[in-house]
OpenMM code with the backbone's topology and positions (N, CA, C; nanometers):
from openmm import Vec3, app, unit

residues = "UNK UNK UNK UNK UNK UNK UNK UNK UNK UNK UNK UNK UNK UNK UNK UNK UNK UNK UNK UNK UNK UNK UNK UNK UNK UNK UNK UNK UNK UNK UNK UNK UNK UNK UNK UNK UNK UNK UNK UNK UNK UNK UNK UNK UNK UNK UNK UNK UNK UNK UNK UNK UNK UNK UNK UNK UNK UNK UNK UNK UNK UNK UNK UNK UNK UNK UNK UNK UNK UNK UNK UNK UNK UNK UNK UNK UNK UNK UNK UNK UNK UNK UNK UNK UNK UNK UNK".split()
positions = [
    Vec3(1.6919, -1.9274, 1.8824),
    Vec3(1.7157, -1.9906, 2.0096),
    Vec3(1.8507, -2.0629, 2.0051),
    Vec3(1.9156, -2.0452, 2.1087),
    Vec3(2.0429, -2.1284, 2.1334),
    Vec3(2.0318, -2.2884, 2.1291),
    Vec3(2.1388, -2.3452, 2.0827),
    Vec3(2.1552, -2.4766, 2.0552),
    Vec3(2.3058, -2.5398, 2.1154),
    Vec3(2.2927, -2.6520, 2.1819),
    Vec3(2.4027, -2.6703, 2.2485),
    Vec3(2.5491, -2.7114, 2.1152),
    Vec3(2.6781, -2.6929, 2.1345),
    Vec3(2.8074, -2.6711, 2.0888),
    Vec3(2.8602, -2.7018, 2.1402),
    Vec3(2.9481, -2.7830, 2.1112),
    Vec3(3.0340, -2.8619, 2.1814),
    Vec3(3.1644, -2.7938, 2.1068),
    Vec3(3.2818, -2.7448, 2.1584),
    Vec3(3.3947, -2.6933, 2.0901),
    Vec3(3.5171, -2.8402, 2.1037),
    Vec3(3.5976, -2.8492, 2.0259),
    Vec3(3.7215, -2.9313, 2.0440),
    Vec3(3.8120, -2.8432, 2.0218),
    Vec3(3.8809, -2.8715, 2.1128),
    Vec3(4.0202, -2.7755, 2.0656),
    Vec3(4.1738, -2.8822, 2.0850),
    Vec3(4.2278, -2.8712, 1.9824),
    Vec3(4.3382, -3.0206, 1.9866),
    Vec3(4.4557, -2.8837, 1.9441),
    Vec3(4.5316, -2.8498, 2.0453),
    Vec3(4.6691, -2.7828, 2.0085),
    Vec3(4.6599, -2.6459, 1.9436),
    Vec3(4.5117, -2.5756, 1.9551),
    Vec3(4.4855, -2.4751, 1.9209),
    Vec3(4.3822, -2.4335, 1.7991),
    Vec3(4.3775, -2.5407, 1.7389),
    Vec3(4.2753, -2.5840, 1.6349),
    Vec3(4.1407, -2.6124, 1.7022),
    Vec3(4.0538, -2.5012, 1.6545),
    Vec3(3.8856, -2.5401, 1.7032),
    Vec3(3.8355, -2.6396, 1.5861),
    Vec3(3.7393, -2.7266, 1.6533),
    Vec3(3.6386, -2.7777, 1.5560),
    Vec3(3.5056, -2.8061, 1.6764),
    Vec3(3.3897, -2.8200, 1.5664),
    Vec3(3.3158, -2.7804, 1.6779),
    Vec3(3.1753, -2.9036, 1.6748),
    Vec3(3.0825, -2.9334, 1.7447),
    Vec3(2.9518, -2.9730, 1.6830),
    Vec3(2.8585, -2.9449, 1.7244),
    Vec3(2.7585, -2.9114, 1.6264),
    Vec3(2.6309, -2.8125, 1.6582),
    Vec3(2.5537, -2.9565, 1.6517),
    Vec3(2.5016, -2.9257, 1.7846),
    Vec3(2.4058, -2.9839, 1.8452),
    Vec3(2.2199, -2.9314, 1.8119),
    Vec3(2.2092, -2.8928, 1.6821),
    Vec3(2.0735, -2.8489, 1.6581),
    Vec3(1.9950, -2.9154, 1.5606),
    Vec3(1.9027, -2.9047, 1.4982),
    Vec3(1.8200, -2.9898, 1.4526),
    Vec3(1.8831, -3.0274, 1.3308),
    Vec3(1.9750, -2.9784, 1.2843),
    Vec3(2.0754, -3.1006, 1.1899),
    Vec3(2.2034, -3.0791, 1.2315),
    Vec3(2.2336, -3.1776, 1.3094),
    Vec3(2.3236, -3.2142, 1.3884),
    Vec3(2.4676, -3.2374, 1.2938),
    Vec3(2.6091, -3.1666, 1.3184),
    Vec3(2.7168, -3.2293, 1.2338),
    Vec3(2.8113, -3.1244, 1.3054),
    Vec3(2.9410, -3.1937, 1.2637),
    Vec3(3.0825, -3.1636, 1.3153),
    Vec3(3.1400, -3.0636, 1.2150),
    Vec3(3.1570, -2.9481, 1.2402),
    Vec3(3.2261, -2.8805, 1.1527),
    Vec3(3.3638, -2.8896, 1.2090),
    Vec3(3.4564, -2.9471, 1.0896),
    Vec3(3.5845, -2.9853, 1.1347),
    Vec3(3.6893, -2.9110, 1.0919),
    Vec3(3.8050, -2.9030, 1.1645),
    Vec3(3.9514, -2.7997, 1.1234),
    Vec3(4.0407, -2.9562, 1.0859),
    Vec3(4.1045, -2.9240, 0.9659),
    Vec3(4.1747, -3.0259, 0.9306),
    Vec3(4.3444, -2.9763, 0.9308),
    Vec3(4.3647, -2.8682, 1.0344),
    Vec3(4.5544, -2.8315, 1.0070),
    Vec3(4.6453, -2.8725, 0.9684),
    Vec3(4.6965, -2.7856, 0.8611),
    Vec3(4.8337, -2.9130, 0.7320),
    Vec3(4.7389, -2.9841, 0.5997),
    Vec3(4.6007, -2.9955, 0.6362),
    Vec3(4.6041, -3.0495, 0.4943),
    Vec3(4.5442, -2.9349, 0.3922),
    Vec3(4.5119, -3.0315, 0.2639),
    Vec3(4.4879, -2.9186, 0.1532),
    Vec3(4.3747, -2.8759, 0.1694),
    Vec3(4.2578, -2.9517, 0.2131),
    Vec3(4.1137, -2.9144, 0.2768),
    Vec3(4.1154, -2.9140, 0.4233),
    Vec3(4.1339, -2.7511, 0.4370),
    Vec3(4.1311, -2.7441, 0.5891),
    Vec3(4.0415, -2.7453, 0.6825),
    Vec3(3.9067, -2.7319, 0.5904),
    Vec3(3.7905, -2.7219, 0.6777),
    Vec3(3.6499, -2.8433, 0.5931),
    Vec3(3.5912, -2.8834, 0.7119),
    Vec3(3.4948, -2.9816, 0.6129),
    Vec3(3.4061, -2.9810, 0.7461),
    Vec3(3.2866, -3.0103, 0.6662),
    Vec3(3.1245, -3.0619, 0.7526),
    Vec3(3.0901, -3.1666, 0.7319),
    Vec3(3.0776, -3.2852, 0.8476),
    Vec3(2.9972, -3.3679, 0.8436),
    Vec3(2.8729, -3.4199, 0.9424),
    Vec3(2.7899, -3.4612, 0.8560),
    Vec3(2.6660, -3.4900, 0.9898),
    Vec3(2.6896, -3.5542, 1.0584),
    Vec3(2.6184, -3.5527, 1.2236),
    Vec3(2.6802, -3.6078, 1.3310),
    Vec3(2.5228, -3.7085, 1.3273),
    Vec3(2.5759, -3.8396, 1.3625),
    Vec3(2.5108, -3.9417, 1.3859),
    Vec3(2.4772, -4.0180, 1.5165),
    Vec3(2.5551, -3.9493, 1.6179),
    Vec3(2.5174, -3.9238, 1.7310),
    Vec3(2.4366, -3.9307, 1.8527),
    Vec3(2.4511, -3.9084, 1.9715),
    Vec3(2.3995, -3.8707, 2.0451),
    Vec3(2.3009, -3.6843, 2.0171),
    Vec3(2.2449, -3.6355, 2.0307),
    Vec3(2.2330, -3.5269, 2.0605),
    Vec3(2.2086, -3.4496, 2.1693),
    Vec3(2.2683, -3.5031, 2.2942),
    Vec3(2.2181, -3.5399, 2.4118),
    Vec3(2.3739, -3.4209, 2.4305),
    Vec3(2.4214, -3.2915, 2.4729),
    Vec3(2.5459, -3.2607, 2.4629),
    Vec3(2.6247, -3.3339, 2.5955),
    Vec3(2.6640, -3.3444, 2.7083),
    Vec3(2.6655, -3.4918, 2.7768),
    Vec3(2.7478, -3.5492, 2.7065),
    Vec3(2.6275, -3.6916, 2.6095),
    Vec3(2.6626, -3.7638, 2.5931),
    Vec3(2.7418, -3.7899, 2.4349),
    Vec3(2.6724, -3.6759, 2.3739),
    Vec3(2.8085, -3.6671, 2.2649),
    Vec3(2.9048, -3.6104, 2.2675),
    Vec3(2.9527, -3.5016, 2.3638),
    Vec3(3.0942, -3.4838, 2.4029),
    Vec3(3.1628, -3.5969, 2.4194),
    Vec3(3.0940, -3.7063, 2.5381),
    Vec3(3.1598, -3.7915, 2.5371),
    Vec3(3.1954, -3.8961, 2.3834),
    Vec3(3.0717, -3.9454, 2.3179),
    Vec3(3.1428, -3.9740, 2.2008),
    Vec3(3.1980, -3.9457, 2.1022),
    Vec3(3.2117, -3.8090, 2.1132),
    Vec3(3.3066, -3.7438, 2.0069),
    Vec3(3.4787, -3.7714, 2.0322),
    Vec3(3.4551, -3.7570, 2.1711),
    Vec3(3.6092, -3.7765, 2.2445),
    Vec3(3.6690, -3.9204, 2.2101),
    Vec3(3.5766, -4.0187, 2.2330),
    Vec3(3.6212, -4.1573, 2.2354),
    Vec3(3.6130, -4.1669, 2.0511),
    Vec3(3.5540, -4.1666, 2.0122),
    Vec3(3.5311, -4.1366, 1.8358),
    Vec3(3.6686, -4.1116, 1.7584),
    Vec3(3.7145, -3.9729, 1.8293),
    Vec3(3.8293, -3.9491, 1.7808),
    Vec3(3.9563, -3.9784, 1.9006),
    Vec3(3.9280, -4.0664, 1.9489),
    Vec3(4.0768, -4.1379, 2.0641),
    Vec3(4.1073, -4.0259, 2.1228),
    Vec3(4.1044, -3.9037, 2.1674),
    Vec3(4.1302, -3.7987, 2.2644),
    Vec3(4.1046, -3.7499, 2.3757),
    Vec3(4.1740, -3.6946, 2.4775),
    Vec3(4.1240, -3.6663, 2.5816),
    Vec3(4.0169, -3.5975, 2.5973),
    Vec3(3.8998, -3.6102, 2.6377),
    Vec3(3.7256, -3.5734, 2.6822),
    Vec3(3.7623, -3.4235, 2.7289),
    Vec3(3.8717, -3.3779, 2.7605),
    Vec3(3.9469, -3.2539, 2.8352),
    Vec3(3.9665, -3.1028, 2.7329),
    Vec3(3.9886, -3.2490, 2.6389),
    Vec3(4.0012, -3.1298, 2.4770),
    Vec3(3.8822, -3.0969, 2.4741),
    Vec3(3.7719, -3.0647, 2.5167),
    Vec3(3.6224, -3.0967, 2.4721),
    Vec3(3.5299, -3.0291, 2.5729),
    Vec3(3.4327, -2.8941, 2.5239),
    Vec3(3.3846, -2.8613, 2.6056),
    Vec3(3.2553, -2.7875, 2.5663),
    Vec3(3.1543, -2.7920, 2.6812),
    Vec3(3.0250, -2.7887, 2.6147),
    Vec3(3.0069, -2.6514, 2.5968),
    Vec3(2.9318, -2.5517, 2.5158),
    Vec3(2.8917, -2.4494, 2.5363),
    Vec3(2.7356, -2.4347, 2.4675),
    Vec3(2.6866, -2.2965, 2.4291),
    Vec3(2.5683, -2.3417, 2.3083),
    Vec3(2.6008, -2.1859, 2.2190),
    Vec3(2.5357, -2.2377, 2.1345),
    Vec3(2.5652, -2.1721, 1.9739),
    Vec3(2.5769, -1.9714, 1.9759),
    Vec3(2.5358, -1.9198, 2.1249),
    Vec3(2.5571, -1.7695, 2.1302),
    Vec3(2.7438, -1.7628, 2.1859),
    Vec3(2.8067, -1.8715, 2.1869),
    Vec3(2.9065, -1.8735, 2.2201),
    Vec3(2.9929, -1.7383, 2.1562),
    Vec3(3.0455, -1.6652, 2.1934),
    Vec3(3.1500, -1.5947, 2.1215),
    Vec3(3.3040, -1.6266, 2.0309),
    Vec3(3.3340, -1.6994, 2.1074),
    Vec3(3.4435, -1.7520, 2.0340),
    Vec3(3.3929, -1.8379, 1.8689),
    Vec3(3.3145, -1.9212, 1.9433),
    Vec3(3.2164, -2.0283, 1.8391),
    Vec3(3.1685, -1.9276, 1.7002),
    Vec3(3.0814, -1.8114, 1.7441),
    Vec3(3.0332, -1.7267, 1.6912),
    Vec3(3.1468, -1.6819, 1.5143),
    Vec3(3.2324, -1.6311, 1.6412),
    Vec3(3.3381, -1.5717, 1.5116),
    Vec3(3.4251, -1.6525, 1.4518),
    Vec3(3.4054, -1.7683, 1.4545),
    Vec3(3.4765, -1.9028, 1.3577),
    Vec3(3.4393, -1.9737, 1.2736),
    Vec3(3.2956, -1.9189, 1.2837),
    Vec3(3.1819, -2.0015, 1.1881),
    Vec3(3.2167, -1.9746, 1.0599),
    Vec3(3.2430, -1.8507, 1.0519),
    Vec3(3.2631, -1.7436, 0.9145),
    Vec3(3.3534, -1.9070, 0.8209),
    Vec3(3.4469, -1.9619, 0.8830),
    Vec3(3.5405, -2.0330, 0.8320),
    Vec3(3.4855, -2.1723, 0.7676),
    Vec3(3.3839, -2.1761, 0.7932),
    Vec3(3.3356, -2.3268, 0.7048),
    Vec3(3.2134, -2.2546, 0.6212),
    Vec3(3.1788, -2.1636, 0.5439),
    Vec3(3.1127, -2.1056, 0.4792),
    Vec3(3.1071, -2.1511, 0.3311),
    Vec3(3.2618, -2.1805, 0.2707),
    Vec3(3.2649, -2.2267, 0.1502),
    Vec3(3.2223, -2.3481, 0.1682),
    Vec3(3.2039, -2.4127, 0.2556),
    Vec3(3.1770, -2.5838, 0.2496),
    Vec3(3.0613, -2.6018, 0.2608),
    Vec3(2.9608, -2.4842, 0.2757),
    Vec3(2.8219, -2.5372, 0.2436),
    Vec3(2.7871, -2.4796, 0.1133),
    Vec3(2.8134, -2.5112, 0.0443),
    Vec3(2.7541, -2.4885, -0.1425),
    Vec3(2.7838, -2.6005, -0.2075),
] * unit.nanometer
topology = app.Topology()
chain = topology.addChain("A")
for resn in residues:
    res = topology.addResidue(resn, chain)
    for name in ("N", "CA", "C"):
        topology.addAtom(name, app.Element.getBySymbol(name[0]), res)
C-alpha cells in the first residue's frame, strides 16, 4: 500500500520523507563526502503538516516541497541511491 512522500528538491537535489510506519528523511547531501544519509523523522506524520515542518526545520521555502506518496515515479527510481546506508 502507498504511503505518503514528501519530495524536497533544493536546486535540483531530491531528498525525500517517507511518511510510513517508520517514518525518516532520506537525505541528498551535494559536495560533501557522504552524499546520501537516513534519518528518522520525529515528526508530524500527518503529510500537511510535516511538509510544513520540514520546510521551517530546514529554513526553506515550503515551495521546495511537495507532497506525493511512495508509487511516485520519480521517488521510485531514486531510492536505488540510499541503499548503501541501510546496512
Amino acid at each position: 500500500m502507498a504511503c505518503p512522500v514528501i519530495i524536497r528538491n533544493i536546486f535540483g537535489s531530491l531528498s525525500y520523507l517517507v511518511l510510513d510506519d517508520n517514518p525518516r528523511e532520506l537525505l541528498r547531501h551535494p559536495g560533501f563526502k557522504e552524499e546520501y544519509s537516513i534519518r528518522p523523522w520525529l515528526g508530524s506524520t500527518d503529510p500537511v503538516d510535516a511538509r510544513e515542518e520540514w520546510a521551517e526545520m530546514l529554513a526553506e521555502d515550503i515551495e521546495c516541497y511537495r507532497i506525493v506518496d511512495s508509487d511516485n515515479q520519480e521517488y521510485r527510481a531514486d531510492l536505488h541511491s540510499w541503499d548503501h546506508c541501510r546496512k
